[in-house]
N, C-alpha and C positions, 0 to 999 in steps of 0.2 A: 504493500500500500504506500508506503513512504516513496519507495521507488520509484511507482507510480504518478505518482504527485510530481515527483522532481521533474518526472521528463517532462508534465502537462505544463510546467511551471516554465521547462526549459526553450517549450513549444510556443507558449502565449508569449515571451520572450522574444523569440524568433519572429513570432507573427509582426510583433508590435514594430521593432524596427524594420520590416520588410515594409509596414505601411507609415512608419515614418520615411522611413526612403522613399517612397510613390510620391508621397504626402510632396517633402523638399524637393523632387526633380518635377512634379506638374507646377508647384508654387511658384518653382522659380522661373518655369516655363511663363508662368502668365505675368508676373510681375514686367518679365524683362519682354514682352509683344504684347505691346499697346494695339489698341485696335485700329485696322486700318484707316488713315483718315484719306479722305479725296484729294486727286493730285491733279495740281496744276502747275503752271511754269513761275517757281518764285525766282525772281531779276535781283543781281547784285550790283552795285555801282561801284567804284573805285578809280583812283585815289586823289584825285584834282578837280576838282569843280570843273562840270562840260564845258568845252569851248565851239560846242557845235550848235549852238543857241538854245540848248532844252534847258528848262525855267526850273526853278524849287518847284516849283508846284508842279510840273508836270514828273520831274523827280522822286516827289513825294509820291505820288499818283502810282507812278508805275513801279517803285525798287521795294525790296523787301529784307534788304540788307545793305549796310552804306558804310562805306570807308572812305575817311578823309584824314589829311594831312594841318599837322599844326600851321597857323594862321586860315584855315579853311574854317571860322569859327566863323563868321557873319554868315557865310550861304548856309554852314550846317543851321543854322538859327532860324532861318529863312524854312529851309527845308521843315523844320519843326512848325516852326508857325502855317506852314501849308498844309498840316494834318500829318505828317508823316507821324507815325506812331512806332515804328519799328526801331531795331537796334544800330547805332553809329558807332563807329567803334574809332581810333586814333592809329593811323598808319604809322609804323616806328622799324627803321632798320634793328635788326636784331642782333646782330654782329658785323657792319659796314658805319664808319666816321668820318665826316666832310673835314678834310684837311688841306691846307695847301703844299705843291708839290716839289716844295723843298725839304721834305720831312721824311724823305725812303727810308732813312737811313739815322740812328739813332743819336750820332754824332754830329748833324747835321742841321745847320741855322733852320729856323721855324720864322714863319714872316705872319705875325700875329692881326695882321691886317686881313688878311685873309674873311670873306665875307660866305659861311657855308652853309648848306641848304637846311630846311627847319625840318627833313625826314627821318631826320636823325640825332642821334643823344646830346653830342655837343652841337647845340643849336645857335649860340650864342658869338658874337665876332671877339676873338681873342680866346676863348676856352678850348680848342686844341691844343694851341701851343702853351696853355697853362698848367692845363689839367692832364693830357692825352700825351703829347710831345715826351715827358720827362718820365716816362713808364712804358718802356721798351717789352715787357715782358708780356705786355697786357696786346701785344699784336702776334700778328701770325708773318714768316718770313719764311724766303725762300733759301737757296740753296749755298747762294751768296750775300745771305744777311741783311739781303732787303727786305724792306717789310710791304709785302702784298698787296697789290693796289689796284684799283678799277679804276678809267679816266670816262666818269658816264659823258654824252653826249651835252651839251650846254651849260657842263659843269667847269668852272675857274680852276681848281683844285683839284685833287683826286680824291677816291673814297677807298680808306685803308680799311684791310681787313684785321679784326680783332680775335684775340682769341679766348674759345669759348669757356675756355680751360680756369683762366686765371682769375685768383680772386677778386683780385683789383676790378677789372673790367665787368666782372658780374656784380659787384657792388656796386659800380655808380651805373652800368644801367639798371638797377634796381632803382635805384636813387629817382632817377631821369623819369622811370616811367610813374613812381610812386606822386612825383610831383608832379606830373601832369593830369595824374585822376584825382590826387586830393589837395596838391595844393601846396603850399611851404609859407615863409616868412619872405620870400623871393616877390612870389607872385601865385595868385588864388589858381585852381582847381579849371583847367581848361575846360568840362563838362564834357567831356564824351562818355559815352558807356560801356567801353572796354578799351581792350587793345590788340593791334593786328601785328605781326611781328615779320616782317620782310625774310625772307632767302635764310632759312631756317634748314641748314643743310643736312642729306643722310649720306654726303660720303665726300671724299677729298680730289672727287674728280676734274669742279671748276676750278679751284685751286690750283690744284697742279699741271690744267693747258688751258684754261682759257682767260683767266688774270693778264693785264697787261707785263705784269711781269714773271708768268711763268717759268718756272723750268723744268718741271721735272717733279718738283720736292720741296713738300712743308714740311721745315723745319721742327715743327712742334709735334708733329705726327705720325708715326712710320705707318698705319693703316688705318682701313675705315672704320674698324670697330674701337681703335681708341678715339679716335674723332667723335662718332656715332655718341659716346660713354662722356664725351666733354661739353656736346650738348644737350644730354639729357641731363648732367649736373647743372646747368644754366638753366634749362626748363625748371627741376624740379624749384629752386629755388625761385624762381619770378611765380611758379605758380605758389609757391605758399606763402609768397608776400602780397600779393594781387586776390586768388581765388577762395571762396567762391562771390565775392561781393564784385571782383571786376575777372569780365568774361575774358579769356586769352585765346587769340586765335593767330595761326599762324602757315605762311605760306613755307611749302615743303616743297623745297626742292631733290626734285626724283630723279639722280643721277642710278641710284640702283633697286632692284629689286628687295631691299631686306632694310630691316631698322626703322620702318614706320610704326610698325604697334608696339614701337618701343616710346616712343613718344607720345603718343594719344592720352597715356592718363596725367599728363599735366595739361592738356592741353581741352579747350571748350570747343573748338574747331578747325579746321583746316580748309586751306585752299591747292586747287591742283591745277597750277597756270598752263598746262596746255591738255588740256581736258581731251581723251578720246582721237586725236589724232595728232599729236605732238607739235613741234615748232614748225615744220615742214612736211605735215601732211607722211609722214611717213612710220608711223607707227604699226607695224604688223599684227595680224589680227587677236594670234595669242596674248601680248601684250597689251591688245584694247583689254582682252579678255581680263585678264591680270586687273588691271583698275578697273574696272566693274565689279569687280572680288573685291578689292582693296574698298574701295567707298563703297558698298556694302557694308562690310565689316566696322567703318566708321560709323554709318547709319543706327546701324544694329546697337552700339553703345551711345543711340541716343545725342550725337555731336554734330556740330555743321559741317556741311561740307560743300565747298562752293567750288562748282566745276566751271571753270575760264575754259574758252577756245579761241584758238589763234588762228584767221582766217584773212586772207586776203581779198576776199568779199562774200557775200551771202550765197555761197553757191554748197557752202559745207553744213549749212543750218539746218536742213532734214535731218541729215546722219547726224549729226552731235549731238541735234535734240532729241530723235529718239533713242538715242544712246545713254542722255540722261533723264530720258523717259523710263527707259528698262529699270533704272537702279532708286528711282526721285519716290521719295515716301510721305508728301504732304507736309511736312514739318520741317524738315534739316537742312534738306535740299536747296541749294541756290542755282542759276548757271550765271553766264554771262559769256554772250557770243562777241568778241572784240574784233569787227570788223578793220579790215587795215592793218592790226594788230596796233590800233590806238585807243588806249582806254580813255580819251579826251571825249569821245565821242560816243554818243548812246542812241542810237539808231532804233526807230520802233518796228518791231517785224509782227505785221498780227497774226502769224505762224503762233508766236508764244504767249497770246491771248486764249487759245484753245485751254480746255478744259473736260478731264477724262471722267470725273467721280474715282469714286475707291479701286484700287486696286482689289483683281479679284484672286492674285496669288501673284509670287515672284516670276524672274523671266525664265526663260525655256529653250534651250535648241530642238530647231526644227529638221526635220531631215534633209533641208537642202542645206543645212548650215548656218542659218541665219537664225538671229533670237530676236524671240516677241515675247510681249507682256499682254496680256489681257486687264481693262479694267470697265467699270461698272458701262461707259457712253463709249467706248470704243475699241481698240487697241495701237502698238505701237509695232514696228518691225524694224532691226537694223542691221543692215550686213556691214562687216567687217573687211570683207574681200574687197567688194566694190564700192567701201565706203558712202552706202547710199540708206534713204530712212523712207519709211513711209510711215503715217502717223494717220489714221481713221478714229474720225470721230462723229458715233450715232449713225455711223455705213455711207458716211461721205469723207474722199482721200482728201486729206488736209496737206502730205508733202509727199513725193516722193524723189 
């Protein structure tokens, strides 16, 4: 009888945590899949006030996500007073400093005159060569001990690269960005609602061939995984001084396949500047394949993700858009088609006025190779091969 007992004891036992395991793995199943909501084309704008005559108000009207750069405070105000209700968030280089380009080199005069651009930390005329200049460690250098530098297009100066590494340098942009959402003894609280953090890299590939003064070899780095590990120490830390009261979002630059969901959990969202067919139209289909995975998996943890396309005219707007038709969840999703490849200009295409309802499941391959989505008013279709979309909505073709 005792015996008896034990086993019936050892049984209810058994049962109990086999239905607490059911219990955690369906819980957590519903917790983390919210219910469908309807999906339409939410518009991103970035990072200069248009110069192609679209108004705040029409701004407001049409964006669903908005980056701007410091002194962009009147039109953002503008935009606000237009109704715009959504989030604006503060463009900010993330590890790039406007210097002037007598500074390569550590031993080398600095001309504090130097007037450099406000998209980045030292914004002020004279704080490079105060604050930046006399802290060699806090840059990244090449093979010959210069220190790495980009000469952007209409810039006076060059823009040195930092490194992500150093405490120095993650201190005061800590500093930088802390004062721009709350404010200091300096100067009050710029008012934006987060922050966007520019070329936020996963590997040492620009660095080492496409910098003005490449060679070969950062100095601070022998590979990608120590690089990878010097900016997730500069995330974690920006996110636990900023999050969760200021959103962080950041463009990701995708030199390689590995080390993205290494950074997502400091991060509220991401941007992926050549959305679905790369800089040149040349992205293979496996690889479209590959980011529809990837922003997925962003979605999935509930994060934004704003897919840019880089197009030299409206002729790639089918395929990109049902491209982020396939993956777009009502909620997180942004795109932005950058015709020309200038984000000065916002172009209205009533393509992305269309409107599908709920998703009625994830997307599919079909047997001829091509993937569709079905949702409640239509469906979407994109091939990869021929780079092409058709987009039906309610059994009438909206693109192909």
């Amino acid at each position: 009888m005792q015996t008896r007992n034990g086993q019936h004891a050892r049984w209810r036992v058994f049962l109990s945590i086999l239905l607490i395991g059911v219990c955690i793995t369906s819980c957590a199943a519903s917790a983390s899949s919210a219910p469908a909501a309807p999906v339409r084309v939410q518009e991103a704008y970035f990072y200069k006030p248009p110069r192609d005559g679209t108004s705040a108000k029409a701004l407001a009207a049409r964006a669903d996500l908005i980056i701007l750069t410091r002194t962009d405070e009147p039109f953002r105000d503008a935009v606000r007073a237009a109704g715009y209700p959504g989030t604006i968030l503060q463009y900010m280089l993330a590890a790039e400093v406007s210097g002037p380009v007598d500074a390569v080199r550590a031993d080398a005069s600095c001309n504090p005159d130097h007037r450099p651009w406000r998209n980045q930390a030292a914004f002020r005329v004279g704080e490079f060569c105060a604050l930046i200049h006399p802290n060699d460690d806090w840059f990244l250098h090449n093979s010959q001990g210069e220190r790495l530098y980009t000469n952007w297009p209409g810039h006076t100066g060059y823009f040195y690269h930092m490194n992500p590494a150093s405490p120095g340098w993650r201190a005061f942009l800590i500093a930088r960005l802390r004062q721009a959402l709350e404010g200091d003894n300096q100067e009050p609280a710029l008012g934006y609602d987060g922050i966007f953090l520019d070329n936020v890299a996963l590997s040492l590939w620009k660095l080492r061939r496409q910098v003005n003064n490449s060679d070969g070899v950062v100095r601070e780095f022998a590979s990608d995984e120590a690089y990878r590990a010097a900016w997730i120490g500069l995330l974690t830390e920006v996110s636990d001084a900023l999050r969760p009261k200021w959103p962080v979002w950041a463009n990701l630059i995708v030199d390689s396949g590995s080390g993205w969901n290494d950074y997502l959990p400091y991060l509220d969202g991401v941007m992926v500047e050549a959305f679905a067919t790369g800089w040149r139209n040349d992205v293979p289909p496996d690889a479209w394949e590959r980011g529809l995975t990837q922003a997925e998996e962003v979605l999935r943890q509930e994060k934004g993700y704003l897919a840019v396309v880089q197009a030299g005219d409206s002729s790639l707007l089918p395929f990109t858009l049902a491209s982020y038709l396939l993956i777009a969840d009502g909620r997180h999703a942004f795109f932005r088609y950058a015709e020309r490849k200038d984000y000065a200009i916002f172009p209205h295409y009533p393509l992305l006025d269309i409107s599908l309802g709920v998703p009625k499941g994830p997307r599919y391959r079909q047997n001829d190779g091509t993937w569709r989505r079905d949702f409640a008013h239509g469906y979407v279709v994109a091939d990869p091969v021929a780079r092409s979309g058709e987009i039906v909505v309610e059994g009438r073709r909206g693109a192909d």
